[in-house]
C-alpha positions in Angstrom: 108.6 87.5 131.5 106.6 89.9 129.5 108.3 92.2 127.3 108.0 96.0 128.2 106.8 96.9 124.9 103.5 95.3 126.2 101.9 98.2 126.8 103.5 100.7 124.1 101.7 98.4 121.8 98.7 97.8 122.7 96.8 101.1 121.8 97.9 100.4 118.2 94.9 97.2 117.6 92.1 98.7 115.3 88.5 97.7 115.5 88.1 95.3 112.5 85.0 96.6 111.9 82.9 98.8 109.2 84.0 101.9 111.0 87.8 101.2 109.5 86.7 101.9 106.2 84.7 104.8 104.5 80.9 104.6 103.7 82.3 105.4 99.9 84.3 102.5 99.8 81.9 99.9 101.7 79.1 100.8 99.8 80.9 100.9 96.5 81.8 97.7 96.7 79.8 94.3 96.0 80.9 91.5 98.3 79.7 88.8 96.4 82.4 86.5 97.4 80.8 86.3 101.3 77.6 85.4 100.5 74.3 84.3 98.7 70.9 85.1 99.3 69.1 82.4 100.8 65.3 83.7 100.2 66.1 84.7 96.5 66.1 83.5 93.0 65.5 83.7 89.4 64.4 86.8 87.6 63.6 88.6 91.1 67.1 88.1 92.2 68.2 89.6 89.9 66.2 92.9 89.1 67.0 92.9 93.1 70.4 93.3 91.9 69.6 95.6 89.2 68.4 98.0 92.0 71.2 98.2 93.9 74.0 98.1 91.5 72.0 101.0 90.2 72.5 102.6 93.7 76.2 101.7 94.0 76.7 103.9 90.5 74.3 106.5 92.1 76.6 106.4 95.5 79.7 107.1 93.7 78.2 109.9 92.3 77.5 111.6 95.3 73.6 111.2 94.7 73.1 110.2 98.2 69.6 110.2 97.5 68.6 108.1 94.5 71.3 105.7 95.4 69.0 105.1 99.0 65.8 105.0 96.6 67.4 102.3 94.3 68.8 100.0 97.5 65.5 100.3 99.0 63.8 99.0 96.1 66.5 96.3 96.1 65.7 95.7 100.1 62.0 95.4 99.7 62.4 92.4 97.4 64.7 90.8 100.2 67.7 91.1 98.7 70.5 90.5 101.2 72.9 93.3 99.4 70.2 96.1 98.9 69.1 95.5 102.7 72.5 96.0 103.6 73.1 99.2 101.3 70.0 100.7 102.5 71.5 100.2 106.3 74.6 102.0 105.5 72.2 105.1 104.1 70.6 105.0 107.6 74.5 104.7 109.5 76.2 106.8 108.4 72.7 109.1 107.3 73.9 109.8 103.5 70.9 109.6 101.3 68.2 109.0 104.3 68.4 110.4 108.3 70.8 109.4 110.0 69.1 106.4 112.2 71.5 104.0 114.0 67.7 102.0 114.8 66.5 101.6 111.1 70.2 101.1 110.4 70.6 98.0 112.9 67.1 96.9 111.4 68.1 96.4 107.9 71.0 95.0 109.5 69.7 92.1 110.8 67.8 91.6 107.7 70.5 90.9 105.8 72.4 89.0 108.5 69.8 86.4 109.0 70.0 85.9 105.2 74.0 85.0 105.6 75.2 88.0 103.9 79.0 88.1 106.0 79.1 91.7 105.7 76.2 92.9 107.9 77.2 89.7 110.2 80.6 91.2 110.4 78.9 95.1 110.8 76.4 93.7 113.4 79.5 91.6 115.5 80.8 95.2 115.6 77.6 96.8 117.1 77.2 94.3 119.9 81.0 95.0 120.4 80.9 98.7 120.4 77.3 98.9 122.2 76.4 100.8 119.3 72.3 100.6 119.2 72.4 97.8 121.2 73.1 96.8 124.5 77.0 95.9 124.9 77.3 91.9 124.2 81.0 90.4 123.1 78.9 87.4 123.4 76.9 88.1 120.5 79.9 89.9 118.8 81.8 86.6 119.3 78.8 84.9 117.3 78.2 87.4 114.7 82.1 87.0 113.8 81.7 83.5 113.7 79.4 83.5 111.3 81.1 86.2 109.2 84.3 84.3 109.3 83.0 80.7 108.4 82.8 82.2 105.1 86.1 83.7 104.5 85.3 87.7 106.3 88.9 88.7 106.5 87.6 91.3 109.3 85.4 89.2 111.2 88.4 86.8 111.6 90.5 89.6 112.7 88.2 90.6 115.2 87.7 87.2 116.5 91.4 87.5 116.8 90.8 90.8 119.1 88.3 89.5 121.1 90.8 86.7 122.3 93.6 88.5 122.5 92.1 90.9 125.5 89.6 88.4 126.7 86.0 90.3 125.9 83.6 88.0 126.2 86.3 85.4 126.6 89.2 84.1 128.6 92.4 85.8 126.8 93.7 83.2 124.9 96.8 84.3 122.9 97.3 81.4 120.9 93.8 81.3 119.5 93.9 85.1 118.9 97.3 84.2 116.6 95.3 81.3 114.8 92.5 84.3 113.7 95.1 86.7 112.9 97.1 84.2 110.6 93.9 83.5 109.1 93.3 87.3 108.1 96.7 87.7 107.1 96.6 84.7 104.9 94.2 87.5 103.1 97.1 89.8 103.0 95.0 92.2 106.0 97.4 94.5 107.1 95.7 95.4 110.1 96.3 91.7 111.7 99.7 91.4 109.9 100.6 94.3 112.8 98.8 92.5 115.2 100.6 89.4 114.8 103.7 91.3 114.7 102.6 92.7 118.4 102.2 89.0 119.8 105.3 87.8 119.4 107.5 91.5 120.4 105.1 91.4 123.8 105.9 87.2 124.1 101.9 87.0 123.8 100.9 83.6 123.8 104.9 82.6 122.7 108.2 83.4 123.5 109.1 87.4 122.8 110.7 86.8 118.9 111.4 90.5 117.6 112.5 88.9 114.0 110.1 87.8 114.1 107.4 90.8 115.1 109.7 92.6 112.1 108.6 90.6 109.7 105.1 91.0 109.9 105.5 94.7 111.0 107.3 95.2 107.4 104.5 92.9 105.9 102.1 96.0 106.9 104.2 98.5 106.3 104.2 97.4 102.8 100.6 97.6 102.4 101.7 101.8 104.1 99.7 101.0 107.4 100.6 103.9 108.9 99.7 102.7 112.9 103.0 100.1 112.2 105.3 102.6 110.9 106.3 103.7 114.6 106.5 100.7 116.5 108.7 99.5 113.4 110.6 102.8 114.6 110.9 101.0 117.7 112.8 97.9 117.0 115.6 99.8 115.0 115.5 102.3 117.8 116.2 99.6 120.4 118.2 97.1 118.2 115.2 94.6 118.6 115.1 91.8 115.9 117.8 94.1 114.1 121.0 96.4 114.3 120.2 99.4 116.4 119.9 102.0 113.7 118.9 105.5 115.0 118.9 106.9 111.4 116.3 104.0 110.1 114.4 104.5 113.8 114.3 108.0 112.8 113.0 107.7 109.2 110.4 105.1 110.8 109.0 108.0 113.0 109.5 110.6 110.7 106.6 108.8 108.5 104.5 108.5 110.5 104.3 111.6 112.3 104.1 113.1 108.9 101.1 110.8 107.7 99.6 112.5 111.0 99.8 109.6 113.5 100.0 111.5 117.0 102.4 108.0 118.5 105.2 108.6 115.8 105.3 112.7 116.8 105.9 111.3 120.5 108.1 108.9 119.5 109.9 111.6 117.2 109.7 114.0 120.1 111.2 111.2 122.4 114.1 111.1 120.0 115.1 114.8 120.4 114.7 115.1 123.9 117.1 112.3 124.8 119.3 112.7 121.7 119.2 109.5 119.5 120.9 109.8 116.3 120.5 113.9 116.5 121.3 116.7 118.9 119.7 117.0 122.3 117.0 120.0 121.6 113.9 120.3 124.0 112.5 122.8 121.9 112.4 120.5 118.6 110.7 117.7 121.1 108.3 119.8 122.6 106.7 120.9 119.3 106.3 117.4 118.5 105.1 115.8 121.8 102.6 119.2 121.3 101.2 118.4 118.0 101.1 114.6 119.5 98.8 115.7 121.8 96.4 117.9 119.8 96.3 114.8 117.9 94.8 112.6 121.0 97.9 111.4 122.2 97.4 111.7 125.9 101.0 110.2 126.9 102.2 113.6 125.0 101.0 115.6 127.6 103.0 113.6 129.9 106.3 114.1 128.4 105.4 117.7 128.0 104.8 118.0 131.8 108.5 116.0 132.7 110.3 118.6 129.8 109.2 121.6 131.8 110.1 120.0 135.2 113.3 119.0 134.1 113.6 123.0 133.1 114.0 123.8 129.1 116.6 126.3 130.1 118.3 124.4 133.4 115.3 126.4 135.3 112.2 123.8 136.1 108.8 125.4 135.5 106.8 123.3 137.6 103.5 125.5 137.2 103.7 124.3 133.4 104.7 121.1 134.7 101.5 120.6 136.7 99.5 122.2 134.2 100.2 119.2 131.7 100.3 116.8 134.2 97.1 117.8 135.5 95.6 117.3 132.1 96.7 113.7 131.4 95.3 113.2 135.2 92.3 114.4 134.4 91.6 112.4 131.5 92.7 108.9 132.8 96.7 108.9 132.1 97.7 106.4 135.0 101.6 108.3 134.6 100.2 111.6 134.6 98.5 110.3 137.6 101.5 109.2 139.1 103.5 112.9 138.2 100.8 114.8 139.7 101.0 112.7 142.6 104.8 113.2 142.9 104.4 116.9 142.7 102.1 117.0 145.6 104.9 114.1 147.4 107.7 116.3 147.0 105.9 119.6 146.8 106.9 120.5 143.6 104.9 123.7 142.6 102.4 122.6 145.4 102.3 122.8 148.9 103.5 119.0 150.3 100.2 116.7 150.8 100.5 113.6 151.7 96.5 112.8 151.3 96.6 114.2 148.0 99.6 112.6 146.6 98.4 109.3 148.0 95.1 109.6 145.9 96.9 110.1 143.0 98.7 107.4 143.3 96.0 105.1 143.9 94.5 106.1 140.6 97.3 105.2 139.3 97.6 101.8 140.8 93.9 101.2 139.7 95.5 101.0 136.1 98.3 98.8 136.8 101.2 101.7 137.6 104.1 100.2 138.8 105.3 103.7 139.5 102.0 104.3 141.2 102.5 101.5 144.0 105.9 103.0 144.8 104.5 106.0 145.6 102.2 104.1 148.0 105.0 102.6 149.0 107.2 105.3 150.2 104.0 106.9 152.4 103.6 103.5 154.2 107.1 103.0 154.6 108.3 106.7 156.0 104.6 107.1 157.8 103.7 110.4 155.6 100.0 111.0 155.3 99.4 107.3 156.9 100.4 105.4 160.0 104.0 104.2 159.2 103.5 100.2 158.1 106.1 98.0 157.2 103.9 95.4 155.8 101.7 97.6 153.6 104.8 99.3 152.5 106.2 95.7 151.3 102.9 95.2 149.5 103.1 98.1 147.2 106.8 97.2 146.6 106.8 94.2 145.8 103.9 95.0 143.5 106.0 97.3 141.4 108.7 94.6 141.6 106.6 92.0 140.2 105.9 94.3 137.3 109.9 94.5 136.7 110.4 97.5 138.4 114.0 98.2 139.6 113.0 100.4 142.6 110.3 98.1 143.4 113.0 95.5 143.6 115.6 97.7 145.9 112.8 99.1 147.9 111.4 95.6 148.8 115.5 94.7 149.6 115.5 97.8 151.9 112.0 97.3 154.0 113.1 93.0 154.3 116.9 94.1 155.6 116.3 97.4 157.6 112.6 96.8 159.2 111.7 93.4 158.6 115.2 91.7 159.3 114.6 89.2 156.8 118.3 88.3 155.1 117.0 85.5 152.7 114.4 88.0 151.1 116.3 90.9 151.3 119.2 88.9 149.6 116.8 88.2 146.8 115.3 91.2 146.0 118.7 93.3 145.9 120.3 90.5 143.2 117.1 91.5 141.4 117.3 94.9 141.4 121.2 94.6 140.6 120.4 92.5 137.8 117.7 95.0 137.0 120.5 97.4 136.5 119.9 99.5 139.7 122.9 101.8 140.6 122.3 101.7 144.4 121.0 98.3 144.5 124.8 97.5 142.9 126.5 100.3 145.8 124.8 98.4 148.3 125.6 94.8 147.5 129.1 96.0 146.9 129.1 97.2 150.5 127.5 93.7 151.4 130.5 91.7 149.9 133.1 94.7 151.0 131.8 94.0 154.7 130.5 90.8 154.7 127.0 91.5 155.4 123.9 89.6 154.0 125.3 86.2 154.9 127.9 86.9 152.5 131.7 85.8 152.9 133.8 89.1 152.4 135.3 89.4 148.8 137.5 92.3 148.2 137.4 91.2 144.5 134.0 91.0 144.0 133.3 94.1 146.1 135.9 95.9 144.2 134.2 95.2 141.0 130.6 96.4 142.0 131.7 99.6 143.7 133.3 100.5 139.9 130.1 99.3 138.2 127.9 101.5 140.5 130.3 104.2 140.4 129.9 103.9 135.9 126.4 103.9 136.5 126.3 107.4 138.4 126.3 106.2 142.2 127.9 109.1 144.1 128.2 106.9 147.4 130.6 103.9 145.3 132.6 106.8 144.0 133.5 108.2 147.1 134.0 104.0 148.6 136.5 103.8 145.9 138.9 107.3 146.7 138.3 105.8 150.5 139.0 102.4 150.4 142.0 103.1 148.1 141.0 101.7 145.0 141.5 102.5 141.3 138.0 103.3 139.6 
């Protein structure tokens, strides 16, 4: 089974690319290490040299413009390194117009020459479609070639490119051999990345010790993008002691080194209480600033604050708002809210049609809570022709995603429509597995009345209607005053 932190982690992968570093520091660097130059030697090399360590010391400088002068002397005698300086004028247009074609040029120059830096840079165009037409093909070759020789960020980015299948079939384990072979380097970036694989079960069995290792291994190096998701595991008690106050201190880092995922995750905390007092209006100036900072699941939690009412009241005309706003812009949850809202008429006039389309957005993107919605239409006949069989289809779909009301609902359209007792027997033990308060009521009542194919067990019913009763059920609280039973 996949671990639900599947998909909190994957926005954190980088790019390993030249875009993850400043023009200052790539260009102030020499990365003699990589490479040679095949169509150079002797004296030429190296007043080739001459020229653009002479433009490296004008770069730092800030003299943008005899620092391009010196690398294009360097370029002209075919030296990989100048050709690759004077790209980097062109890219990022410091020193000479910015000109992503002149740029890719020089590229290539020095690329064809073996130089594993404008390999690595041009693996990152084809990837990007930056100049170029969009090729992970091409990337995946480019990479190669930069990694043969050692390119810490070409092998990460080999790494990425297996891990979600561009250009290739995913293939876990051979994105963790890539990673472990940047990380050997001491690369932060993939020391996170590993550290993701094995807390999602990527590839191997879900090992949170282990995904804490290598998320402290980065956080050592202070990359920031880890320092939430390392707020995570104490959070949860995942791989370590749940700790709220070292959770806490996790997220409190990061959101103040500006990442927009530890001000949600800091705004989560005070919203729900962990390890400080409940107050909406501390969590929605964080999950605010999250989302002036890009973080588009922000908007979401801003939208389900102001439903839930800051004050007891719900505002669902701010509610909307932010939901609306995460629709807009491709949030597959704020897709699902918005949708719910036009269900249940919550600020809106009901409409079925509308609520459905929302929710098929949502399914688009893998929303498990998006097929429920779909679910529920078919299933009560709102907006559509009522359809047991299409209702099952969405349900099961969220079930198979490890949804708990996916699980019920599929129970509930086998038992009541379809009349099927061996399916509907199997998906209300998952759903009571999954934790599901009425899934637990209702095979209490099976066991209470014998139903299901079961044998009546007082016991066993006893014990259920206590558990769903703990777990907020209103209907096992009132079995247990009626059926005479001690809670």
């Amino acid at each position: 089974m996949k671990s639900k932190y599947l998909l909190l982690l994957l926005p954190f992968t980088l790019l390993f690319t030249i875009e993850c570093r400043s023009h200052s520091e790539v260009i102030s660097k020499v990365y003699f290490q990589y490479s040679g130059d095949s169509l150079l030697t002797g004296p030429r090399k190296r007043l080739a040299a001459s020229f653009n360590e002479t433009g490296i010391q004008y770069w730092k400088k800030g003299n943008y413009g005899k620092a391009a002068e010196n690398f294009k002397k360097s370029a002209n005698l075919g030296y990989s390194w100048g050709q690759y300086s004077l790209s980097l004028c062109f890219w990022y247009g410091k020193g000479e117009k910015k000109d992503l074609n002149e740029a890719i040029k020089w590229i290539l120059l020095a690329a064809n020459q073996g130089n594993a830096d404008a390999q690595n840079h041009l693996g990152y165009i084809y990837q990007a479609g930056l100049g170029l037409e969009k090729d992970y093909l091409k990337a995946l070759k480019y990479f190669s070639k930069a990694a043969e020789m050692g390119h810490v960020e070409a092998q990460g980015s080999i790494g990425y490119l297996y891990q979600y299948g561009l250009g290739v079939d995913p293939n876990y384990e051979e994105a963790r051999k890539w990673y472990l072979l940047a990380a050997q380097q001491g690369n932060a970036t993939v020391q996170g990345s590993i550290g993701q694989l094995y807390a999602a079960g990527l590839g191997v069995k879900p090992d949170y010790k282990e995904a804490l290792k290598w998320y402290q291994l980065a956080a050592k190096q202070s990359y920031i993008p880890i320092y939430s998701y390392l707020g995570d595991l104490f959070k949860d008690g995942l791989g370590v002691n749940k700790n709220y106050d070292e959770a806490l201190n996790w997220y409190k880092k990061s959101a103040k080194s500006g990442n927009a995922r530890g001000m949600l995750q800091l705004g989560l905390m005070h919203e729900y209480g962990y390890g400080v007092a409940s107050n909406y209006t501390e969590a929605l100036k964080w999950y605010k600033q999250a989302y002036e900072r890009g973080e588009l699941n922000a908007s979401v939690q801003i939208g389900k604050a102001y439903e839930k009412g800051l004050d007891g009241i719900p505002n669902y005309g701010e509610a909307i708002k932010w939901y609306r706003l995460a629709a807009d812009k491709g949030s597959a949850s704020g897709q699902y809210h918005l949708g719910n809202c036009y269900y249940y008429g919550r600020g809106l006039t009901v409409d079925y049609v509308e609520a459905m389309k929302w929710y098929r957005l949502a399914v688009k993107q893998d929303n498990p809570e998006g097929a429920l919605g779909l679910g529920l239409l078919y299933g009560e006949g709102n907006g559509t022709e009522k359809d047991c069989y299409q209702a099952l289809k969405w349900f099961l779909l969220a079930a198979e995603k490890d949804n708990s009301e996916g699980s019920y609902q599929a129970y509930k359209v086998y038992y009541y429509c379809l009349t099927d007792t061996k399916n509907a027997f199997k998906y209300l033990t998952t759903a009571v597995n999954q934790q599901h308060p009425d899934a637990i009521f209702e095979l209490a009542e099976a066991y209470y009345l014998g139903l299901l194919g079961l044998s009546v067990n007082i016991q066993k019913a006893h014990e259920l209607y206590v558990k769903a009763a703990e777990s907020g059920n209103i209907l096992a609280k009132n079995a247990l005053q009626v059926k005479g039973f001690n809670l």
